[in-house]
N, C-alpha and C positions, 0 to 999 in steps of 0.2 A: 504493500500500500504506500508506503514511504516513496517509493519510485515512480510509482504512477503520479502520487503533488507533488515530484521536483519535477518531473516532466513538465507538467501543467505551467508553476511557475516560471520554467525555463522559455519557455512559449511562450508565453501572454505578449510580450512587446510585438511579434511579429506575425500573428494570427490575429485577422479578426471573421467572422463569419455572418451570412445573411442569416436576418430576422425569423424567429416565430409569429406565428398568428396567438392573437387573445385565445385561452382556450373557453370552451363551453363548458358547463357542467348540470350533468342530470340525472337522472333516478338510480344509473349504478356508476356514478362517483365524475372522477375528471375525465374529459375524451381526451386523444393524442392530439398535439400541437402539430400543427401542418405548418411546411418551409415555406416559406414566401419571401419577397424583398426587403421587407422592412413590417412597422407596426405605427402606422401613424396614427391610431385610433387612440393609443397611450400615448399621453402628456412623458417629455423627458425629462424635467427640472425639480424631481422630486427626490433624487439622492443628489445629497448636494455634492458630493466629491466629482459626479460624473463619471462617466464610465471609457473612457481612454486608456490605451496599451499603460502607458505608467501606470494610472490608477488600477488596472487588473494586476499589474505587476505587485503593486505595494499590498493587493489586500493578497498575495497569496505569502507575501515573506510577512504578512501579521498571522495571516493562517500559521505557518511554521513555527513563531516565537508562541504562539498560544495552543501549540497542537497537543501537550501534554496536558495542558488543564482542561481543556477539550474534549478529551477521549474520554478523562477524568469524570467530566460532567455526565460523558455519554452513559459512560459505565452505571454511574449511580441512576441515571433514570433506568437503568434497567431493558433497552431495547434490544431485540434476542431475533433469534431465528424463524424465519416463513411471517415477521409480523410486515402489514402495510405501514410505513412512517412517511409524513408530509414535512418537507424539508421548506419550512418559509424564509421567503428573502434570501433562496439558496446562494445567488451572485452567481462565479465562476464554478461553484459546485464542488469545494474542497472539502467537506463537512459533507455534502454531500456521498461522496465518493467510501466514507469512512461509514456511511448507514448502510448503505449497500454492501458492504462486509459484513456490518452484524445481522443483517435481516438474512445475507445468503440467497442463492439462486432462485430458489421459489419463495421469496419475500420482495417485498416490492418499495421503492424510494420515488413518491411523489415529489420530485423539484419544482419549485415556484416561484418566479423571478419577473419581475417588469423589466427586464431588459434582453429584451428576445434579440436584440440585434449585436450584441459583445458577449455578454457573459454566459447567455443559455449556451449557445453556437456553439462557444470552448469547451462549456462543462459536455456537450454532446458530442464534441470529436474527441475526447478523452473516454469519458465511458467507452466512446467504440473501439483505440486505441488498447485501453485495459480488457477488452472483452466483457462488457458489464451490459447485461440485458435483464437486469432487475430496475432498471430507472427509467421512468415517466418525464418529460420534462417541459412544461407549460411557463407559455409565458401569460401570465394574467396580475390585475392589478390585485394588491393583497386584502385591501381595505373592501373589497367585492365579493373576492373569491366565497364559495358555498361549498359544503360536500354534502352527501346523504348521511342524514344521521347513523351513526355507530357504526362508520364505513372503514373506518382505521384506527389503526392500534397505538400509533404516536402522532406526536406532533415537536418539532423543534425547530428553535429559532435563535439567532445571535445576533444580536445591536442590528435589528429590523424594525423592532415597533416604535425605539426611538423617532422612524423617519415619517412616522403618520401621525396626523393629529389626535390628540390623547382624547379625545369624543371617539375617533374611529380606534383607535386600541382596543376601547371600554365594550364597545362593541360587540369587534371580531373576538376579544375572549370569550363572550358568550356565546360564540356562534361556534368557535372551537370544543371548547367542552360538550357540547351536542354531536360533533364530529365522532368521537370519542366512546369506542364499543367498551363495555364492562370492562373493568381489567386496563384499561388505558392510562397514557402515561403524557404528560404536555409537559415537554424542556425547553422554558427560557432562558434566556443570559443576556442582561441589560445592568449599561452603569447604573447605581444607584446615590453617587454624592460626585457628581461629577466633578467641583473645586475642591475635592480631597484629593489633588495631587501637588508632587513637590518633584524640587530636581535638590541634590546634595552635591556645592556646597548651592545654596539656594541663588538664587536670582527676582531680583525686583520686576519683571517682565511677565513672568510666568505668570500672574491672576490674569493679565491683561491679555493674554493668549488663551488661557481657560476659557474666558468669559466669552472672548470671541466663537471658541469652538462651538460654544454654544447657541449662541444667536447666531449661528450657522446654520443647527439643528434645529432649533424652534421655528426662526422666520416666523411669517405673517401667517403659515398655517395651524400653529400651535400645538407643536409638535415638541415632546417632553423630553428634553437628552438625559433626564433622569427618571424614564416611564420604569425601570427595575426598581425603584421605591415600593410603587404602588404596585404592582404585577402579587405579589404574595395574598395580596389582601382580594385585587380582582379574581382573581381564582379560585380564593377559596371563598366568595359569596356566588360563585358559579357552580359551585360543589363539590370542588375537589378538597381532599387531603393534600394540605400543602406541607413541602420540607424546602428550606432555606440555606441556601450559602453562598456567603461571600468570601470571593480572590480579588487581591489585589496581586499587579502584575510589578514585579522589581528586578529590574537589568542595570548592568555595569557597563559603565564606558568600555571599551576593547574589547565587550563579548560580541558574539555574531547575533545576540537579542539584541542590542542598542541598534541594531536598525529599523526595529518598529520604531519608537519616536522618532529616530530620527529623518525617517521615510516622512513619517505625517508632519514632523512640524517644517521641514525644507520643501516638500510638495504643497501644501496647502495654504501657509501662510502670506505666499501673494495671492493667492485670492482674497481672503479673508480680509485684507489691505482696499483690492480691489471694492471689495461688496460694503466698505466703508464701518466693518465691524475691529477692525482691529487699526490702530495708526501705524505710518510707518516708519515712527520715530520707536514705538514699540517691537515693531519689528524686528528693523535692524538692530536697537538695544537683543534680542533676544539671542537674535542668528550672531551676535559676535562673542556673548554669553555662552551660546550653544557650543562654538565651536570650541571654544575653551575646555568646558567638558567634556567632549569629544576626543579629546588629546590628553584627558586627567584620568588616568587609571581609577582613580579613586570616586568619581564621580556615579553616581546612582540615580535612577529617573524612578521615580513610584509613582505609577499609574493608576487614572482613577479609578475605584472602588467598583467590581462588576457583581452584580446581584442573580445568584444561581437560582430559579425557582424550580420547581418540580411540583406538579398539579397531578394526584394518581386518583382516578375513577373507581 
């Protein structure tokens, strides 16, 4: 499995693939997504990172610095063999790729992604690369999507519901836990204190980057970059048995993990500049701060605080 997401990763800059179609859904569950050239029925400006060769690149070296807490999570939700699991907000399909191992050939991984025109494409030329023909893979908006009640046996998702407005989260969990046969299992992983992060030795800049990443994520649509707060409590007035945990994530300058931050804050931070959320006197205060760190053995990023829910039917 390991080979099949360096593969993936290795790719992303120089693969991109034509669009899915929106998929349908009715009385026995999701239909197959048909190729087409594009999907212009879907609005694009709703992850705000975008979806470009860099930006697939950088979510799959986040994928790798978090692939051990990850599997971690997987494990404790308990998803096993021959069950259906719907992978929300799949993206490139690296989480993906790892359900479809535990479910096994006759088990089945619904992927679900509004971006049928980059990141489905790749997660679909890798499946066929790896020989994987246990994965479904639809492009449809998340805040819509429907299934037939008690049609599947998980549900999992990571820093997705951040990107919808926290009226449409409040929602879709209620429409998931209906999803959900006896015995079922819904794994989130969402920040839950998003300015509980620090850099060591510290830097005056960092709130001022925080805060941007934030009204990044909320914008005008009111969208919660700390929706893993309330997710325990949504769940469980929907009726689940809920169990909780939180990871915080902590890398060292010079290790091969100090490329997550420092992927996100050198990639994103001119935009953030651009969309008038962050200044670019903070900016450059940070990036000359950054690089400092960057070159201090001793230097440590702790990232913000991610909220593990687990919701068992």
């Amino acid at each position: 499995m390991s080979e099949v997401v360096s593969a993936i990763a290795t790719c992303m800059m120089a693969k991109c693939f034509k669009g899915l179609e929106s998929c349908t859904v009715g009385e026995g569950g999701v239909s197959r997504a048909r190729g087409l050239n594009g999907m212009t029925d879907i609005p694009r400006d709703d992850y705000q990172y975008g979806y470009s060769s860099r930006e697939l690149k950088r979510l799959g070296e986040q994928y790798l610095v978090w692939s051990k807490e990850n599997l971690s999570f997987l494990k404790r939700a308990g998803f096993s063999r021959n069950q259906t699991i719907v992978d929300l907000g799949c993206g490139p399909g690296f989480t993906t790729l790892d359900l479809a191992g535990a479910v096994g050939p006759h088990g089945k991984v619904i992927a679900v992604d509004r971006d049928g025109e980059h990141s489905l494409p790749l997660l679909e030329e890798q499946a066929r690369t790896a020989g994987l023909t246990n994965i479904e893979i639809h492009a449809c908006e998340l805040a819509e999507i429907e299934f037939a009640p008690e049609s599947v046996d998980g549900i999992y998702g990571r820093w997705v519901l951040m990107y919808l407005p926290e009226d449409s989260v409040k929602d879709l969990v209620g429409r998931m836990v209906s999803w959900l046969r006896p015995g079922g299992v819904c794994a989130l992983a969402e920040f839950c204190n998003f300015l509980n992060i620090h850099i060591h030795p510290p830097t005056v800049y960092l709130m001022d980057v925080a805060k941007a990443l934030m009204r990044n994520v909320s914008d005008e649509r009111g969208c919660n970059p700390e929706i893993g707060t309330l997710l325990p409590r949504l769940i469980q007035k929907a009726g689940l048995k809920t169990e909780i945990n939180v990871v915080t994530k902590v890398v060292q300058s010079g290790t091969a993990e100090w490329i997550w931050p420092d992927k996100l804050f050198t990639d994103v931070m001119p935009d953030l500049v651009k969309k008038g959320f962050l200044s670019k006197t903070s900016m450059e205060g940070f990036l000359q701060d950054w690089e400092k760190h960057s070159n201090n053995p001793e230097a440590i990023f702790f990232g913000s605080p991610v909220m593990e829910t687990i919701g068992r039917r």
